[in-house]
DRENNU-689709 format. One line per field, with one value per residue: chain; residue in one letter; residue number from 1; x, y, z of N, C-alpha, C, CB in turn. Coordinates in steps of 0.2 Angstrom, whole numbers. Glycine has a CB too. Layout:
// DRENNU-689709
unit	c(A, ...)
code	c(A, ...)
pos	c(NUM, ...)
nxx	c(X, ...)
nyy	c(Y, ...)
nzz	c(Z, ...)
caxx	c(X, ...)
cayy	c(Y, ...)
cazz	c(Z, ...)
cxx	c(X, ...)
cyy	c(Y, ...)
czz	c(Z, ...)
cbxx	c(X, ...)
cbyy	c(Y, ...)
cbzz	c(Z, ...)
END
This chain:
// DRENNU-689709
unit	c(A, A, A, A, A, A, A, A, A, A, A, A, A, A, A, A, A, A, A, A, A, A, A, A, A, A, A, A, A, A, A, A, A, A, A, A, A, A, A, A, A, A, A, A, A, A, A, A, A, A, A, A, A, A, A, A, A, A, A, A, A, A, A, A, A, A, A, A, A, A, A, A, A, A, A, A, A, A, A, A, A, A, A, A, A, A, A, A, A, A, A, A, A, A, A, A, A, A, A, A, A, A, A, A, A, A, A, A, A, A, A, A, A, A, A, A, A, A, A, A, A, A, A, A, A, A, A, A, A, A, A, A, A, A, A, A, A, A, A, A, A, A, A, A, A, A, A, A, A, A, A, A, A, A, A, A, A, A, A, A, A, A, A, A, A, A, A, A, A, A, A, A, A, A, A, A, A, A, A, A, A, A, A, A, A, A, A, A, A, A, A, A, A, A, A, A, A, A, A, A, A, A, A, A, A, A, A, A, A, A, A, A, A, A, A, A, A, A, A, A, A, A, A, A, A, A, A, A, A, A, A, A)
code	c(X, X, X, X, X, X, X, X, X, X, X, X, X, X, X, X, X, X, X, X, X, X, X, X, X, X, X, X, X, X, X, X, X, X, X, X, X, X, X, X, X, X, X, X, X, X, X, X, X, X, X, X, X, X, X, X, X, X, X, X, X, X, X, X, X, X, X, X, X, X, X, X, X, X, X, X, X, X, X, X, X, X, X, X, X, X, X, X, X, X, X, X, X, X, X, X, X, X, X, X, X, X, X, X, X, X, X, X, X, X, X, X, X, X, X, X, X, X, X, X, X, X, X, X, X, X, X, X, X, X, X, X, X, X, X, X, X, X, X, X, X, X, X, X, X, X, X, X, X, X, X, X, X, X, X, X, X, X, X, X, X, X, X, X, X, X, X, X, X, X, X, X, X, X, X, X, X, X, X, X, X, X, X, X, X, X, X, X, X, X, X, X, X, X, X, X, X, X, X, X, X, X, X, X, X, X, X, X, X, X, X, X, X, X, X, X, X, X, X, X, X, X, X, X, X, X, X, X, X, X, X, X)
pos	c(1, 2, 3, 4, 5, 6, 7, 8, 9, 10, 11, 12, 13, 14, 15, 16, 17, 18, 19, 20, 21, 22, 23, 24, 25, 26, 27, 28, 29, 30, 31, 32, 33, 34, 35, 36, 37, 38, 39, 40, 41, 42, 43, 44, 45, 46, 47, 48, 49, 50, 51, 52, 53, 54, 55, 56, 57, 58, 59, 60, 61, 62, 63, 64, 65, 66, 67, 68, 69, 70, 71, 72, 73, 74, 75, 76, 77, 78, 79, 80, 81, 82, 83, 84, 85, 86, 87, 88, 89, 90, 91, 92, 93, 94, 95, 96, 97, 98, 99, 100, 101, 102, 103, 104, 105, 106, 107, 108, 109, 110, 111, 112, 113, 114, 115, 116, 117, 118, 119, 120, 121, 122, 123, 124, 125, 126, 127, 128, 129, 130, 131, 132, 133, 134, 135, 136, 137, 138, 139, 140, 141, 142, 143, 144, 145, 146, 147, 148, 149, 150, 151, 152, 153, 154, 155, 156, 157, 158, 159, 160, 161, 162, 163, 164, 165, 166, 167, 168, 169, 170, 171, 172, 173, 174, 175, 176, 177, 178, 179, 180, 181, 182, 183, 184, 185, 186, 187, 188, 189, 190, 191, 192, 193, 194, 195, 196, 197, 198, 199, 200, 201, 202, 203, 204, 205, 206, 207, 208, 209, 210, 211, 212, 213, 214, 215, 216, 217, 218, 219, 220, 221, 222, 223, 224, 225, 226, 227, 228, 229, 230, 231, 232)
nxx	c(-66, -65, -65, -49, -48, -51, -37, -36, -48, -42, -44, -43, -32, -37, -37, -34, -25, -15, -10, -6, 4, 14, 15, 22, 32, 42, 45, 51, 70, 88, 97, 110, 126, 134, 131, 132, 146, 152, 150, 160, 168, 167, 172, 162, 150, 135, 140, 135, 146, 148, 143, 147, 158, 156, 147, 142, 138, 121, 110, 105, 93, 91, 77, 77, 84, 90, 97, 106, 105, 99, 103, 117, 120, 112, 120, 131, 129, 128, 141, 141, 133, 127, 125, 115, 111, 98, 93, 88, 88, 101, 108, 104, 112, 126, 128, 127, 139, 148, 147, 151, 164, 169, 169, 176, 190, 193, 193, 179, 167, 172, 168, 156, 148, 136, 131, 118, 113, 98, 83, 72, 67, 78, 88, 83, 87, 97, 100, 103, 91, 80, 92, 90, 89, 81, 72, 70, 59, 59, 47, 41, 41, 23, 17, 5, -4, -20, -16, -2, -1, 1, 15, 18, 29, 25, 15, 8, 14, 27, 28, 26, 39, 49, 47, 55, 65, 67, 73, 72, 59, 63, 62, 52, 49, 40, 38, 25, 21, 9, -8, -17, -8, -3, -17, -18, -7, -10, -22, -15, -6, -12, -18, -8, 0, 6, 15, 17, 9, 12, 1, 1, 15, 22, 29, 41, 50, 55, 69, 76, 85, 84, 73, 75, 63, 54, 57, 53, 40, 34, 36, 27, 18, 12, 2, 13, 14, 16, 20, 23, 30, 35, 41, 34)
nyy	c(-382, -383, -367, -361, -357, -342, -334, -334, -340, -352, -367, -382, -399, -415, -429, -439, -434, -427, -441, -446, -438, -438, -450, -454, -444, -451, -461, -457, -460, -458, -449, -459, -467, -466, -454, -446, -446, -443, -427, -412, -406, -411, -407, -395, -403, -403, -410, -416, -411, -400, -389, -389, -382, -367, -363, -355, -345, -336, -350, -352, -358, -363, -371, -381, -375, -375, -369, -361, -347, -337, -343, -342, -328, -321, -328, -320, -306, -308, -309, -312, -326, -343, -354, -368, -375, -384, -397, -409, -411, -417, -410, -395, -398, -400, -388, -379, -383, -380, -366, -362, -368, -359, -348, -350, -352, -338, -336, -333, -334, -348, -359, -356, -359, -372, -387, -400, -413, -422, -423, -412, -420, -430, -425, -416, -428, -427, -414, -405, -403, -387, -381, -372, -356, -349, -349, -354, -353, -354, -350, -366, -382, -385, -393, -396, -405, -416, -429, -429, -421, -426, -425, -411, -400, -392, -398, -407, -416, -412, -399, -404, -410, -402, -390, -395, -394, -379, -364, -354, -341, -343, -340, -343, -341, -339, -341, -340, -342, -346, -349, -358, -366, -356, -356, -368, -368, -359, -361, -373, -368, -358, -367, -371, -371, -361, -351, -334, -330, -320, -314, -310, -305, -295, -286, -290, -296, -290, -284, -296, -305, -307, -320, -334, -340, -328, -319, -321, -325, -309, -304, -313, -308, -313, -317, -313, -322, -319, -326, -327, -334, -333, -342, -344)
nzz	c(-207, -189, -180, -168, -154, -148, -141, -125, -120, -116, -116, -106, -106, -108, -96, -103, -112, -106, -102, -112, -116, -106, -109, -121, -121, -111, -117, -129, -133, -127, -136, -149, -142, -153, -163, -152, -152, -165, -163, -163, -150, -137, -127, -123, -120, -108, -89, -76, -66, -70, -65, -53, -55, -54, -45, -40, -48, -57, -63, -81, -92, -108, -116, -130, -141, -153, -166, -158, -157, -150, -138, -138, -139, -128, -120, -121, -119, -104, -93, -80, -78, -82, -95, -100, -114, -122, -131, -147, -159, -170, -182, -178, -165, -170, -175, -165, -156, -166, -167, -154, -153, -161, -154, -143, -149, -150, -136, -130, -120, -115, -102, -97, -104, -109, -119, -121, -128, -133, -125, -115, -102, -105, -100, -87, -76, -75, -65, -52, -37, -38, -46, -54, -60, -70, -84, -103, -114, -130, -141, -145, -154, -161, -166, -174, -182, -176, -172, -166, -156, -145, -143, -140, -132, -119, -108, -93, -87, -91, -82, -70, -71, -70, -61, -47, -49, -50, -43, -28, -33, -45, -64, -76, -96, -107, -124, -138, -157, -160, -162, -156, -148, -140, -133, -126, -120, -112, -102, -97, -90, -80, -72, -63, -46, -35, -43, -48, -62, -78, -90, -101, -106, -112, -111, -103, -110, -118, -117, -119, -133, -148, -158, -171, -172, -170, -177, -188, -186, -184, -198, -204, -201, -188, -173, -156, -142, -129, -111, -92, -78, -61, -48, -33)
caxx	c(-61, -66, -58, -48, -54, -49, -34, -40, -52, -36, -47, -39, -30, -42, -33, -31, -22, -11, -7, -2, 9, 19, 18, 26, 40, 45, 46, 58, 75, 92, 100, 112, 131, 135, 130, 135, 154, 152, 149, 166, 171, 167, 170, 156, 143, 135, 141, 134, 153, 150, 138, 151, 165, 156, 141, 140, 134, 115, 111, 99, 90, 86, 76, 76, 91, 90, 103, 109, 107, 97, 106, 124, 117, 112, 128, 137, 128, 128, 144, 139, 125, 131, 120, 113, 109, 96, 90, 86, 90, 108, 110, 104, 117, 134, 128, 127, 145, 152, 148, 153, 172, 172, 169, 182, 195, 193, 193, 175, 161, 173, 164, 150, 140, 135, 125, 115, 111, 94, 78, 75, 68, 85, 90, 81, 89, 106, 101, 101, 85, 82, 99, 88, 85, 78, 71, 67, 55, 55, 42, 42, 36, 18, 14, -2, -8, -20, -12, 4, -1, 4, 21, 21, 32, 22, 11, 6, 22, 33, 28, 29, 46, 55, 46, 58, 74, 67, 77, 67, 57, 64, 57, 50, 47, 38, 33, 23, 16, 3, -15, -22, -5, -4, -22, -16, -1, -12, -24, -7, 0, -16, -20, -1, -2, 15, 17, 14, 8, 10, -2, 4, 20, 27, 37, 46, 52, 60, 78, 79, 88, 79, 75, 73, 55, 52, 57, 48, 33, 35, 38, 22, 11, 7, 1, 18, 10, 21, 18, 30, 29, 38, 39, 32)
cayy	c(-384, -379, -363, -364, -353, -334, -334, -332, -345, -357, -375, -387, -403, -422, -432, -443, -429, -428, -447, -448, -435, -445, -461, -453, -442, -456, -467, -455, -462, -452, -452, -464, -462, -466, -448, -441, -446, -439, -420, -412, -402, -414, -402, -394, -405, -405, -415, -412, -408, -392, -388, -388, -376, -361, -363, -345, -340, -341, -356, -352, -366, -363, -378, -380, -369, -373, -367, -358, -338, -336, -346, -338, -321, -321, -329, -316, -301, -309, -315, -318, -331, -350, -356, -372, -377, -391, -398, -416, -413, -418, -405, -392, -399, -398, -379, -373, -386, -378, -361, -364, -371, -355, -344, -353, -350, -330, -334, -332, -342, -352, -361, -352, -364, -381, -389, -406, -414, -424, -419, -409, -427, -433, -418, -416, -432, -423, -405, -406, -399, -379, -377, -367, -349, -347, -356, -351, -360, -349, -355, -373, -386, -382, -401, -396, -410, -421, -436, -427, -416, -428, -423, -406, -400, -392, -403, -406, -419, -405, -395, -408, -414, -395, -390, -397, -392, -372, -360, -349, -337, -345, -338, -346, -336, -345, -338, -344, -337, -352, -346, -363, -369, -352, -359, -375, -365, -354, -367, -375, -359, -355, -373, -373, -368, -362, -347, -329, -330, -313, -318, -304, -302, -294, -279, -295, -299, -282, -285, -303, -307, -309, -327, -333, -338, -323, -314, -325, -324, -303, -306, -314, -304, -317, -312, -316, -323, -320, -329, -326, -336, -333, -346, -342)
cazz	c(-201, -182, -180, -164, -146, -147, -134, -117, -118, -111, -114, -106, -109, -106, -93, -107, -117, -101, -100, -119, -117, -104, -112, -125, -119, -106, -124, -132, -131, -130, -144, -149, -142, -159, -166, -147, -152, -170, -163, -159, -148, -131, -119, -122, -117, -100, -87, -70, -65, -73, -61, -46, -56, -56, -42, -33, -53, -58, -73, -84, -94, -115, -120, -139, -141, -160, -168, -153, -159, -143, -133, -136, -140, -121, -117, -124, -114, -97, -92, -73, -79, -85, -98, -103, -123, -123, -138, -148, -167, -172, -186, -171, -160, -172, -178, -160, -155, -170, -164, -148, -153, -164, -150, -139, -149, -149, -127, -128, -117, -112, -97, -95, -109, -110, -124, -118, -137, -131, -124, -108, -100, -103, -96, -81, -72, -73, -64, -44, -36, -36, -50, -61, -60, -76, -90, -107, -119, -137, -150, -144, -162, -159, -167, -179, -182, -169, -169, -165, -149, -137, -144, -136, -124, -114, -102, -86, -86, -91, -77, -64, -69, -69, -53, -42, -52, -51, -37, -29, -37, -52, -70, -83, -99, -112, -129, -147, -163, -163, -155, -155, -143, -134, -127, -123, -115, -106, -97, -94, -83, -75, -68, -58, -41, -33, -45, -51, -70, -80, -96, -107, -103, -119, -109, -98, -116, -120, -114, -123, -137, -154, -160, -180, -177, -167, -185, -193, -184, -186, -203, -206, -197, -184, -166, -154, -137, -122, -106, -89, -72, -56, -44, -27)
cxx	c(-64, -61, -57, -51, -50, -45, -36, -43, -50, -43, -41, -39, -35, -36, -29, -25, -15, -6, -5, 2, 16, 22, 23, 34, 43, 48, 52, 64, 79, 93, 109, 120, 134, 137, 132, 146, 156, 152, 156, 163, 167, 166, 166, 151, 142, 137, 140, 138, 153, 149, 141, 158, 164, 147, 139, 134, 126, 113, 103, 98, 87, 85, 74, 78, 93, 97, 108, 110, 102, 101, 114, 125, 116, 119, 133, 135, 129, 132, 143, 134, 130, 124, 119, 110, 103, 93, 91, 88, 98, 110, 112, 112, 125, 132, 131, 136, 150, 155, 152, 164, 176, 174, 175, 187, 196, 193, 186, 171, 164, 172, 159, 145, 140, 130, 123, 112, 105, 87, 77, 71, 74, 88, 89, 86, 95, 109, 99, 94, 87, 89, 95, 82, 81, 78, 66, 66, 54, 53, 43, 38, 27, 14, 7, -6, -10, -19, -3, 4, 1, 13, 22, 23, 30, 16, 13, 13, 28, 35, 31, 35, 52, 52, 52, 64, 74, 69, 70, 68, 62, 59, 57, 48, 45, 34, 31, 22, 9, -3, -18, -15, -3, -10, -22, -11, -5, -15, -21, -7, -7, -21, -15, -3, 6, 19, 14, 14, 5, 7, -1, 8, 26, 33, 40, 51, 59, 68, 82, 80, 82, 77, 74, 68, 52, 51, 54, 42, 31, 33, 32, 16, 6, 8, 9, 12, 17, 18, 25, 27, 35, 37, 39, 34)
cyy	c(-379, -373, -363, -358, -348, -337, -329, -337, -348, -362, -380, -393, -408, -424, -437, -442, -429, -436, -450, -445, -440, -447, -459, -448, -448, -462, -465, -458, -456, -456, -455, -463, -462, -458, -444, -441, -442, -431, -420, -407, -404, -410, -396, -394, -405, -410, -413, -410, -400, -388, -384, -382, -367, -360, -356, -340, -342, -345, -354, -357, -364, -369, -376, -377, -368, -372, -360, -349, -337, -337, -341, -330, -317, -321, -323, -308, -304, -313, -317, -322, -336, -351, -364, -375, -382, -393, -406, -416, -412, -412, -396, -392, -400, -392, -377, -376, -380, -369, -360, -364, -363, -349, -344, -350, -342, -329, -332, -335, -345, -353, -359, -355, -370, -381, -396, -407, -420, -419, -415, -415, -431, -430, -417, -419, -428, -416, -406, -402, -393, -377, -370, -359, -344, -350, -351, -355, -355, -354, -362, -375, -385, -389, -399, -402, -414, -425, -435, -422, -418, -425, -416, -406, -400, -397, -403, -411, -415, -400, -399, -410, -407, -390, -390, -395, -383, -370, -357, -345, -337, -342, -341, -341, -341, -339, -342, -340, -340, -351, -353, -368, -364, -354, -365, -373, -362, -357, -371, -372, -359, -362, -374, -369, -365, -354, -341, -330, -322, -318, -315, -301, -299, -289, -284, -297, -294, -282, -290, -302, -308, -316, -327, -333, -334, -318, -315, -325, -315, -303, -309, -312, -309, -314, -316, -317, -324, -322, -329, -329, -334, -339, -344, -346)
czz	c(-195, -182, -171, -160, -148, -140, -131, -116, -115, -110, -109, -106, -104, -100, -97, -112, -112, -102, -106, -119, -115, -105, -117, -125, -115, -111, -126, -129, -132, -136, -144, -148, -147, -163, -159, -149, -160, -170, -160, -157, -140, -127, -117, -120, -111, -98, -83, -67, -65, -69, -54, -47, -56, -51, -38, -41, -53, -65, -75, -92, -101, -117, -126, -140, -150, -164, -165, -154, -152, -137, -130, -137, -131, -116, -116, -120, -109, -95, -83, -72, -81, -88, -99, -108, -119, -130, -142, -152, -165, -175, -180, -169, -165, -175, -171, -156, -158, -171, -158, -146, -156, -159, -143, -141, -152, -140, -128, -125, -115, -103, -92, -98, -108, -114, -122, -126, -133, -130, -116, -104, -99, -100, -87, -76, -69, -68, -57, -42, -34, -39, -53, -59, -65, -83, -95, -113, -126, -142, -149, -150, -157, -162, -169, -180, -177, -168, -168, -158, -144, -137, -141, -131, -118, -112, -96, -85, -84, -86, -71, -63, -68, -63, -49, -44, -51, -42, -35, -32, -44, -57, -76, -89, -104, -119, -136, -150, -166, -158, -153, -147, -138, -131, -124, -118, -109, -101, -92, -86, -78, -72, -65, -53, -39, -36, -47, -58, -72, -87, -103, -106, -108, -116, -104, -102, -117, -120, -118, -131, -143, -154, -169, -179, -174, -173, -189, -194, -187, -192, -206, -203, -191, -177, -159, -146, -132, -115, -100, -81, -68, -50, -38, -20)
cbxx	c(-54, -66, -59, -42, -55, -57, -28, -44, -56, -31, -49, -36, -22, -43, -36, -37, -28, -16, -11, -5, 7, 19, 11, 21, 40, 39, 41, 60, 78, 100, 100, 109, 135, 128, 122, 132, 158, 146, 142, 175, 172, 171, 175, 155, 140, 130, 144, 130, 159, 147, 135, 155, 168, 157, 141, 155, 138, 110, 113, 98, 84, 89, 70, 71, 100, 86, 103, 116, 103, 91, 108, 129, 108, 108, 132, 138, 121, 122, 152, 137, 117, 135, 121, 111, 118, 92, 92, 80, 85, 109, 102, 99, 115, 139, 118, 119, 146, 149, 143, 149, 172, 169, 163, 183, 198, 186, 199, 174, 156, 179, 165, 151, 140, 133, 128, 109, 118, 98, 72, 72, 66, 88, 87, 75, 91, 110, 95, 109, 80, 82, 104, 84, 90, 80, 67, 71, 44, 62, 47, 39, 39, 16, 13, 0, -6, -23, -14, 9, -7, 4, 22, 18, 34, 20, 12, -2, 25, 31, 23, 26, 49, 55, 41, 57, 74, 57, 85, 65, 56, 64, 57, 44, 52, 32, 36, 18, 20, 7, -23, -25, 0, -4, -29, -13, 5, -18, -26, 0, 2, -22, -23, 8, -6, 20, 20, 17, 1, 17, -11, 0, 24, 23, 35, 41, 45, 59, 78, 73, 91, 82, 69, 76, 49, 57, 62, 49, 33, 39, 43, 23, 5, 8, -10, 27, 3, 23, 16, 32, 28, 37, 41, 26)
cbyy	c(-382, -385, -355, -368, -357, -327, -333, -327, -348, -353, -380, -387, -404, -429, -434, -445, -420, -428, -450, -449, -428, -448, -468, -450, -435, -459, -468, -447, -468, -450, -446, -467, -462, -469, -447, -446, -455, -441, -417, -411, -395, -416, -399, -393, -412, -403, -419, -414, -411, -389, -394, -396, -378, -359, -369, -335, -340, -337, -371, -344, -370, -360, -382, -378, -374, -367, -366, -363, -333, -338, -354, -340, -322, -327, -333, -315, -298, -310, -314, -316, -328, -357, -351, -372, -383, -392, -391, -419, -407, -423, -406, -395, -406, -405, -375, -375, -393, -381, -358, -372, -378, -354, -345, -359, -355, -326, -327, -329, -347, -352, -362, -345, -364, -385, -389, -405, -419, -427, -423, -400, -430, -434, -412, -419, -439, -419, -399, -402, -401, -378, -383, -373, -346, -341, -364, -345, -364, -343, -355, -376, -398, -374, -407, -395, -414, -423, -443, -424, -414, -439, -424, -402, -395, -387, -410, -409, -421, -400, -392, -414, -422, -391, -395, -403, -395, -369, -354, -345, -331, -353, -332, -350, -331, -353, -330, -349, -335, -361, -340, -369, -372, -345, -359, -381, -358, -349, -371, -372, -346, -347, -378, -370, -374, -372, -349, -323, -336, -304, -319, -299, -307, -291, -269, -302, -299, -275, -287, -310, -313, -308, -332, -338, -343, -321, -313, -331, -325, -301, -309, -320, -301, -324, -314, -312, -329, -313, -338, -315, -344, -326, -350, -340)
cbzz	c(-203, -176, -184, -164, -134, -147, -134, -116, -121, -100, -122, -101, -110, -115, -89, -111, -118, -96, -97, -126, -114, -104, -118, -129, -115, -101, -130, -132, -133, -125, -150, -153, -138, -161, -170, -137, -151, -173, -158, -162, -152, -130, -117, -123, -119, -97, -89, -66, -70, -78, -60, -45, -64, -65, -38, -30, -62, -58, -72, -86, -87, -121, -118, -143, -136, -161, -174, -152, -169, -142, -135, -141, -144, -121, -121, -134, -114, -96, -95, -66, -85, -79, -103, -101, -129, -119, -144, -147, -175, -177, -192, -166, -155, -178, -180, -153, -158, -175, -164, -148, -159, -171, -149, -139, -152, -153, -122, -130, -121, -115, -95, -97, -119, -105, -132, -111, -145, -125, -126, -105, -105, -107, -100, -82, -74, -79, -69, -39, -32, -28, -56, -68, -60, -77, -86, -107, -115, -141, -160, -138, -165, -161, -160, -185, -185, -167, -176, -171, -147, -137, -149, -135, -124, -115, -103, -84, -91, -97, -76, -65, -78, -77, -50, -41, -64, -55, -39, -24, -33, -52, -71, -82, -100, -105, -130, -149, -172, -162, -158, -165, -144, -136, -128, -129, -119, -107, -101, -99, -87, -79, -70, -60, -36, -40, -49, -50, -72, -80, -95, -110, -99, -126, -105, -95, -123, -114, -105, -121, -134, -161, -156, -185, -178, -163, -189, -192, -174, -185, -202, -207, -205, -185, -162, -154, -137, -119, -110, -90, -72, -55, -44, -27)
END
């Protein structure tokens, strides 16, 4: 097996690589309202209303929120921030609800969280331009196999379509334990125009919240690759 480029090299993606990313996220559908009316506790999910009840705070944006121990971890230190859940699996999305409800009725978080059950594509449409002050990508699936790469998050798409949604000097924090999609990430960052890229930003990290495959990573002695954009 080819072994993949020592990070740093940052190859970057084919155009072609690009243009199946796309095709392919533009394919995903939401999901169905079927399983949206199966999750309680409703008044949790975003609805761009939210947006308006608390607009002087700043919204920071967790994609892939998982089972939401980063997300409400966060929450729960910083209450002049409003937070954003995002994330696509079901299972995911009645863990983090379910915390969410439990947290409510002790009066905590109440409307300060939202959870969006979908993908941040589906997401996107809903977020006015320049809402977001900060956006945070921990361990995104890293799709191993090559006939599943188009399925990464990250892409030139990804960037194009959350551009327009970032405030100034909005920050992006983005980290993995995967060296072959930290150089796919890196190439990524240092072909945007628009921003300050720190490329080893592990003391930017310091302050944030654990994650599970943060521990996990640790835990298996693999290398964590911090990545940290400011937009200019």
């Amino acid at each position: 097996m080819k072994a993949a480029p020592a990070v740093g090299e940052a190859p970057v993606g084919s155009e072609e690589d690009e243009s199946g990313a796309r095709r392919y996220h533009l394919s995903v559908r939401l999901p169905p309202a079927a399983r949206q009316e199966r999750l309680k506790g409703g008044s949790w999910f975003f609805t761009p209303g939210w947006l308006q009840e608390d607009a002087r705070l700043p919204l920071y944006l967790d994609i892939g929120s998982g089972l939401g121990r980063f997300l409400l971890a966060e929450a729960e230190k910083h209450p002049e921030i409003r937070y954003l859940g995002v994330d696509p699996d079901y299972q995911c999305a009645q863990r983090v609800i379910g915390k969410l409800l439990s947290r409510a009725s002790r009066g905590q978080l109440t409307g300060r969280v939202r959870f969006f059950f979908g993908s941040f594509f589906h997401c996107a449409p809903l977020l006015p331009a320049g809402s977001l002050n900060r956006v945070y990508l921990n361990y995104p699936d890293p799709w191993f196999k090559k006939r599943h790469l188009r399925r990464r998050l990250l892409c030139r798409f990804f960037f194009d379509t959350l551009e327009p949604l970032l405030a100034p000097v909005a920050e992006i924090f983005i980290q993995t334990d995967d060296d072959d999609y930290a150089n796919h990430i890196l190439g990524l960052l240092r072909g945007l125009e628009g921003y300050d890229l720190c490329e080893s930003a592990e003391a930017l990290f310091a302050d944030l919240s654990p994650t599970l495959y943060q521990e996990k990573a640790l835990a298996g002695s693999r290398a964590r690759h911090c990545f940290h954009l400011r937009k200019i």
